[in-house]
Structure formats: structure tokens, C-alpha cells
C-alpha positions as CSV (number, residue, x, y, z in Angstrom):
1,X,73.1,395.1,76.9
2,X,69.8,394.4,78.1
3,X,69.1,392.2,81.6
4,X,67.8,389.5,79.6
5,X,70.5,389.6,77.1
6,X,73.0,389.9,79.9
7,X,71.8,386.7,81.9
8,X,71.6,384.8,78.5
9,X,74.9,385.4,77.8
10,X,76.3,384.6,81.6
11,X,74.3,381.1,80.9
12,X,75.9,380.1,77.5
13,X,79.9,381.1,79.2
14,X,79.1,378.9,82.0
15,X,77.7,376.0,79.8
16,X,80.9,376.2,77.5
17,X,83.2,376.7,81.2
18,X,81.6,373.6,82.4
19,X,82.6,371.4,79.2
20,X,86.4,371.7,80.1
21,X,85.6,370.7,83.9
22,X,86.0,366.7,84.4
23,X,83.3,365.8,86.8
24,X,84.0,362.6,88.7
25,X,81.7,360.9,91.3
26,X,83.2,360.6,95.0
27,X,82.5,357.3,96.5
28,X,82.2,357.6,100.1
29,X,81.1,354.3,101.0
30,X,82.7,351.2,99.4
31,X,80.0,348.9,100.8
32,X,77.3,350.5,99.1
33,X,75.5,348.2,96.2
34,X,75.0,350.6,93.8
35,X,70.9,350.1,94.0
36,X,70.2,350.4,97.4
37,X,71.4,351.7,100.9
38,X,68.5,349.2,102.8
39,X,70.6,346.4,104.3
40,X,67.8,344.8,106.2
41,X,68.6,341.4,104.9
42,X,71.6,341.2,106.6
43,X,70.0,342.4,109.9
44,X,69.1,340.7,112.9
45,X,68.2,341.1,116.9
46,X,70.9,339.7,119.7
47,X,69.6,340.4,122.7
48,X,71.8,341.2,125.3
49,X,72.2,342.5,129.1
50,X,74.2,343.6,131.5
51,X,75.1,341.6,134.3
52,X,73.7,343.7,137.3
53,X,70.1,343.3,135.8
54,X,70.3,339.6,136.1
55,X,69.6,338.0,138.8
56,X,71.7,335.4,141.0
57,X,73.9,334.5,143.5
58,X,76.8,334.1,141.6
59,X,78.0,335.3,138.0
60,X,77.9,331.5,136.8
61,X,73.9,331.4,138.1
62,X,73.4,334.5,136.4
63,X,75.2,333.1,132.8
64,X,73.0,330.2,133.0
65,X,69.7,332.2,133.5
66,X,70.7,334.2,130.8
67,X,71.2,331.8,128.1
68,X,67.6,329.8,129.5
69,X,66.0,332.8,128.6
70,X,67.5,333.4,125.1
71,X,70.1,336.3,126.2
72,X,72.7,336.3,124.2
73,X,75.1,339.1,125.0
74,X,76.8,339.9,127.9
75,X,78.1,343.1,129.0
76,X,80.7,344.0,131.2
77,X,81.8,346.1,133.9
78,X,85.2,348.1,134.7
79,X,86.4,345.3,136.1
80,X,87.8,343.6,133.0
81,X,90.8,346.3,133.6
82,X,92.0,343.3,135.6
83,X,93.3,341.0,133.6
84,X,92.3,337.4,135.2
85,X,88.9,338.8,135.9
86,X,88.9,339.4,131.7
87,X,90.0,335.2,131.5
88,X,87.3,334.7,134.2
89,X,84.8,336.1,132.1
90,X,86.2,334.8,128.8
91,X,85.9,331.2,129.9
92,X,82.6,331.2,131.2
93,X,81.5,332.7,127.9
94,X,83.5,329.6,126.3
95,X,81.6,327.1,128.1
96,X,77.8,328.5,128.1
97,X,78.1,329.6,124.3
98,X,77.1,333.4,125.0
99,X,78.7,335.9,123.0
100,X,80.5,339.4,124.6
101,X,79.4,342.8,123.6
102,X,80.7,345.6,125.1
103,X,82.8,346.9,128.3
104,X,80.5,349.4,130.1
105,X,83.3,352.3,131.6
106,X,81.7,355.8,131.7
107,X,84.3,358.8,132.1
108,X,86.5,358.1,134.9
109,X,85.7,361.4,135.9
110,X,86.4,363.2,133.2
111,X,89.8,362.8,133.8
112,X,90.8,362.3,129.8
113,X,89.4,365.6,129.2
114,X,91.8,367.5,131.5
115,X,94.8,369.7,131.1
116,X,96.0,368.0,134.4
117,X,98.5,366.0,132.6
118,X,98.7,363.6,136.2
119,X,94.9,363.4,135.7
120,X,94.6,362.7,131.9
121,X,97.6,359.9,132.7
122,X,95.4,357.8,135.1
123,X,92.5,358.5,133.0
124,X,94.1,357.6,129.6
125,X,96.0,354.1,131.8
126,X,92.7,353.1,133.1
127,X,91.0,353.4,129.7
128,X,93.9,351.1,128.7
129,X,94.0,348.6,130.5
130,X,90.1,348.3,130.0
131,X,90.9,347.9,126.6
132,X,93.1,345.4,127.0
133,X,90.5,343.5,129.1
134,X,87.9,343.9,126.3
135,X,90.6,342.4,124.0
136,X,91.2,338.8,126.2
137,X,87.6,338.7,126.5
138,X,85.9,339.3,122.6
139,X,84.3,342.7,123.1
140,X,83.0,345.0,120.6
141,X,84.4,348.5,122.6
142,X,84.8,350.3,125.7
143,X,81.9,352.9,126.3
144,X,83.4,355.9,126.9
145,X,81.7,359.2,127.9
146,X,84.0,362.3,127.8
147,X,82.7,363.9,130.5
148,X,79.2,364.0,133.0
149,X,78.0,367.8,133.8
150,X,80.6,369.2,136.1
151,X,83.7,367.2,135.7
152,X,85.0,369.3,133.1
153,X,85.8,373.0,132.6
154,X,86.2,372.8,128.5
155,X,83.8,374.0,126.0
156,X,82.5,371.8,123.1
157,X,85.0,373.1,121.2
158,X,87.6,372.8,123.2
159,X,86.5,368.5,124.2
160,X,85.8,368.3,120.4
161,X,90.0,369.5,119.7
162,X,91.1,367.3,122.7
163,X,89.5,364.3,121.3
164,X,91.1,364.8,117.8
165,X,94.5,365.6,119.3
166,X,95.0,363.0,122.2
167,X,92.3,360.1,120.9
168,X,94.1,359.1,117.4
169,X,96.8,357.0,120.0
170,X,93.5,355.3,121.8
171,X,92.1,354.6,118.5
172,X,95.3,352.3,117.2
173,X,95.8,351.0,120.7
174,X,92.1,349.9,120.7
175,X,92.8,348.4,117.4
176,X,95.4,346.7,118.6
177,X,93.6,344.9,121.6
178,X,91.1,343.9,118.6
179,X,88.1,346.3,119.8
180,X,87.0,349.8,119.6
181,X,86.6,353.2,122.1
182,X,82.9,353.4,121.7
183,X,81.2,356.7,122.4
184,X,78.2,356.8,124.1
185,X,75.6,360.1,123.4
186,X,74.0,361.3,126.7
187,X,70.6,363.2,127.4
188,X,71.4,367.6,128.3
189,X,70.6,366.4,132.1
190,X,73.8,364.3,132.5
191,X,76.2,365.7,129.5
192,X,76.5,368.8,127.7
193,X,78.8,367.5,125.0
194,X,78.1,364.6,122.4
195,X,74.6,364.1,123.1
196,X,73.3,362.7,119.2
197,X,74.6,359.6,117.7
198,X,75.6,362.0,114.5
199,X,77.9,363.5,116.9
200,X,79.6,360.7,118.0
201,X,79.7,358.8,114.7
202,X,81.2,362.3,113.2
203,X,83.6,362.3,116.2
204,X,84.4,358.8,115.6
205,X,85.1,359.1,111.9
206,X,87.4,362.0,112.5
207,X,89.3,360.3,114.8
208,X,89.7,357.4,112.9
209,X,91.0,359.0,109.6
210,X,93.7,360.8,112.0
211,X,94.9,357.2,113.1
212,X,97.0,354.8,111.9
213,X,94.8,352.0,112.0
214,X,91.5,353.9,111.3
215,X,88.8,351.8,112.6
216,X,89.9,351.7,116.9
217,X,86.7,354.1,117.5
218,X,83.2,353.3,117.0
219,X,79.8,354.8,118.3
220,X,76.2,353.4,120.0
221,X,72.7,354.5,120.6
222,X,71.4,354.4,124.0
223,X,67.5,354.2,123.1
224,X,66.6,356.1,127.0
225,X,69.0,359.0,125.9
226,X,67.9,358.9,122.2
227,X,64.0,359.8,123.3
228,X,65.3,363.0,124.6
229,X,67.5,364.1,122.4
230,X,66.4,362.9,118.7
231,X,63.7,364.0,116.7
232,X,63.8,360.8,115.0
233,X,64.8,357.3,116.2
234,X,65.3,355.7,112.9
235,X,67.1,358.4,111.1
236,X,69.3,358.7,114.4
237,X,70.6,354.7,113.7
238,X,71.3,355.2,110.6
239,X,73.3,358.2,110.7
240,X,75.7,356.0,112.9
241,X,75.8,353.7,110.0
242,X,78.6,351.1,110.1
243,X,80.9,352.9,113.2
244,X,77.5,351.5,115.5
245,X,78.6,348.8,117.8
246,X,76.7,348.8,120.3
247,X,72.8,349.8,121.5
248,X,71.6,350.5,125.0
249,X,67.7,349.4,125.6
250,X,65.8,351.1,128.4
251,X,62.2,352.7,128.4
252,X,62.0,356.4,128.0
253,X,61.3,359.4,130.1
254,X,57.2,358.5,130.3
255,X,56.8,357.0,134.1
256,X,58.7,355.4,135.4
257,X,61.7,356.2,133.6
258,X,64.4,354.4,132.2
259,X,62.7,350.8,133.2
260,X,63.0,347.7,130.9
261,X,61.4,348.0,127.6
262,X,57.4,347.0,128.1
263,X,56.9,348.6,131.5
264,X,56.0,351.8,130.2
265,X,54.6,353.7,126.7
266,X,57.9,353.3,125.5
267,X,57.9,352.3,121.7
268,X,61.2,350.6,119.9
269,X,59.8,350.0,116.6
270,X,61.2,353.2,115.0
271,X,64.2,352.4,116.2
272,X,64.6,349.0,115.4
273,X,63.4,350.5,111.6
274,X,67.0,352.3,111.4
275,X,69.1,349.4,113.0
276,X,67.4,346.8,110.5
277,X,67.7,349.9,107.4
278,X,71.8,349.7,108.4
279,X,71.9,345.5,108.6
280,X,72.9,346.1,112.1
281,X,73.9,342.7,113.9
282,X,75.3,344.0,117.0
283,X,74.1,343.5,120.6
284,X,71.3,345.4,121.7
285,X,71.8,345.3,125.8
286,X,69.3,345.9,128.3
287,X,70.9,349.2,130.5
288,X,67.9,350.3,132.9
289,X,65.7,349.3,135.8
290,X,63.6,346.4,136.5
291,X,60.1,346.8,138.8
292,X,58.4,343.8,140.1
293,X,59.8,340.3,139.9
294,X,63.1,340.1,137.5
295,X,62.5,336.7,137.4
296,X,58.9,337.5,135.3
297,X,59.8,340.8,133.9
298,X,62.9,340.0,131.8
299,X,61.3,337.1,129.7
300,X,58.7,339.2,129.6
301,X,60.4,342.1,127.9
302,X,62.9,339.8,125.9
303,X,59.3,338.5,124.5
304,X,58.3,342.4,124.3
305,X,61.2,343.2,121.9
306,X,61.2,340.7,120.1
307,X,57.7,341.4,118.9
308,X,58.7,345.0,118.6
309,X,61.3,344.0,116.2
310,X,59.1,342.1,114.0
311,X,56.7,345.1,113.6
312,X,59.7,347.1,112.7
313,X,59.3,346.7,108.3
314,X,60.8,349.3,105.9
């Protein structure tokens, strides 16, 4: 048999194999429309901050500058692990009408990602009970960074195997308290693991499908760490998809560095592209420095933003 003859015939057994095979679409995301994956009509821009950035003398003066300039979000601190300082909190949201995002907590020193079990104890209680605080008070997660350069010893592979065996547990007990564990990607200069929102919405799902409740973890975009590590903003959001909850707004690495949005090149239109392409409607919440009078520079930027948003058309 010739080559020719021999390929033709290879051709017509597969065509006849493939007739007895039942081929059956896999639908991987029951929101979808069936037309189109652009959700921008459902999207919108809360703008939100953490309280440090705002100035006042008291967390009361700085709720009731944040909701004269048009702030809406609040985020948090580790002190929500204590409970009455969560019902604090929770009330004065109550009475000024701002909403809560999300509970700002870092790594505890890596201490979840040890083999220490004493260590990975306090870590895993802490984490806990700042769940639980993010529960009384309405947020949307508990950021949560498995480890800064040098506070662990494990590879990625290793971190990647302790956060599907030991997270699972976190995920239902974050679903519990009515919130999520919310990773947050960091640039190469603070973390060598999980530095793409990919990663930690991968992370995320896999974690999820191995709990009970399968929706305690969830994933953000820190735009500051995003500049370094993406190689495109938009596509970055929208590979987070629906496990984003949260978004961290701070200029990138041009001079000076990480300082509110509008006091350096900075850009955020890309990026607001992919949260508007995904319908996102979560808080976006100012995480950075502030030069010059706060008092002038944060209307300014909220102003900044906002225009930034509008220029932001798919």
C-alpha cells in the first residue's frame, strides 16, 4: 500500500470510529448566557478604602469623611478577631450607610504553612477567629497571603499540597461565618508563591471543589502587584472570574511607588476593562500611600477613578 493510500484509509476508519462516539458538550459555567461572556451591564465601581488612609481623630470622624466624599467600602484590620471590636465596627456601618468589604490579615507569619503543628494551630485559630469577625460584621473575605519571602521553608509544590490538604476545613468554616478566605497574589520582591490572580483563582477553585460547602475561598487583584507581575491587566480580572471579591488600588512601580491612583503614570483603565468584562460589583479599596494633603488628594483620586472607569469601554 502506497503512503497516500495508507493515510486515506487511516482517515475513512477514524471517520467511521468517530460515528459510534457520543460527543456531549461540558458546561463549565452555569452562569454563562449562551451568547456572550461580556457581563458589563451588570458591572459597576464601589469605591472603597481602608481605614489607615483616612484621615481623623477617631474612627467615627474618619466614617463620616468617608461617606462625604462618596467612599463607600470600608476595609478592615486584624482587629475584627475580637469580637466587640467586629459589633463596634458593624454598628457604625449601620448607622452611616457604608457597606463592609474585606478583612485585611496578611500571613501571620506564615505560620499556616508550617509543619510546626503548635505553629500552624495559632496560625489556623487566628485566621478563625478573624473569620468569625468578618462574619458579625458583613465582609466579603479575609485576605490571606500564605507566606512573605522567608517565613517559609516549603517549595511551591509543597504550599500548593498544604493548601489543598489543610484549607478544605477553612473553606466550610469561612462559609459558615457567611464570607470567604480570599487570596491575595503578591509581586516576586515580597512572595515567591501565588503571585498571578490565575493562581489564586486556580488555587481557590481547587479548594473549593475538595470542601463541603464549595464556595468558603475566593481570590482578589491587587492592581500595585498586578503591574509587575501581569502581562495583561484585563485578561488578568477576568481569569479570576466570579471567585474575585475583592481589588486593591495603588499606583504602580513608576515613582513614587505604590501611591494613590493619579499621583503617578499609573493607568487603571485596562483593568477596569476586565472587572467591567466579568460584571464585577465588588469593592475596589484604596491599599497604598498618600503624598501631600489627604484631605485634597483622596477626592482627588476618587474623582481620578472614577473618570478612569468611564474610559474603560469593551
Amino acid at each position: 500500500m502506497k503512503r497516500r493510500e495508507f493515510l486515506a484509509a487511516g482517515a475513512a476508519a477514524a471517520a467511521v470510529a468517530m460515528t459510534n462516539i457520543e460527543l456531549k458538550a461540558e458546561v463549565t459555567d452555569s452562569t454563562w448566557d449562551g451568547k456572550s461572556a461580556n457581563q458589563t451591564a451588570k458591572a459597576r465601581l464601589c469605591l472603597g478604602s481602608q481605614l489607615g488612609i483616612i484621615p481623623g481623630n477617631s474612627v467615627e470622624e474618619k466614617f463620616a469623611k468617608m461617606k462625604a466624599w462618596g467612599i463607600e467600602a470600608v476595609e478592615f484590620g486584624r482587629d475584627v478577631e475580637d469580637p466587640e471590636r467586629a459589633k463596634y465596627y458593624k454598628k457604625l456601618l449601620d448607622d452611616t450607610g457604608l457597606i463592609p468589604s474585606a478583612v485585611c490579615w496578611g500571613s501571620h507569619g506564615g505560620d499556616l504553612m508550617s509543619f510546626d503543628k503548635d505553629r500552624k494551630q495559632r496560625g489556623t485559630d487566628a485566621l478563625k477567629r478573624a473569620l468569625e469577625g468578618a462574619g458579625i460584621i458583613g465582609c466579603t473575605g479575609v485576605i490571606y497571603v500564605p507566606a512573605f519571602n522567608g517565613q517559609s521553608p516549603l517549595t511551591n509544590q509543597e504550599m500548593r499540597k498544604m493548601l489543598l490538604d489543610d484549607f478544605p476545613a477553612l473553606a466550610d468554616f469561612a462559609a459558615d461565618c457567611g464570607t470567604h478566605v480570599t487570596f491575595e497574589p503578591l509581586n516576586r520582591g515580597e512572595a515567591y508563591f501565588l503571585r498571578q490572580v490565575a493562581d489564586g483563582a486556580a488555587i481557590a477553585r481547587d479548594i473549593n471543589e475538595r470542601s463541603e460547602k464549595k464556595c468558603g475561598m475566593s481570590v482578589m487583584g491587587d492592581f500595585y502587584h498586578m503591574s509587575i507581575e501581569e502581562t495583561d491587566m484585563m485578561g488578568a480580572f477576568i481569569s479570576g472570574g466570579k471567585l474575585l471579591t475583592h481589588v486593591h488600588l495603588a499606583g504602580g512601580v513608576s515613582d513614587p511607588r505604590r501611591t494613590i491612583p493619579g499621583q503617578n503614570k499609573s493607568r487603571f483603565v485596562e483593568g477596569f476593562r476586565g472587572l467591567k468584562y466579568i460584571g464585577y460589583t465588588g469593592p475596589c479599596s484604596f491599599e497604598c500611600g498618600v503624598r501631600g494633603d489627604r484631605e485634597v488628594e483622596i477626592p482627588k483620586a476618587l474623582e481620578f477613578l472614577k473618570k478612569e472607569y468611564e474610559l474603560a469601554v469593551i
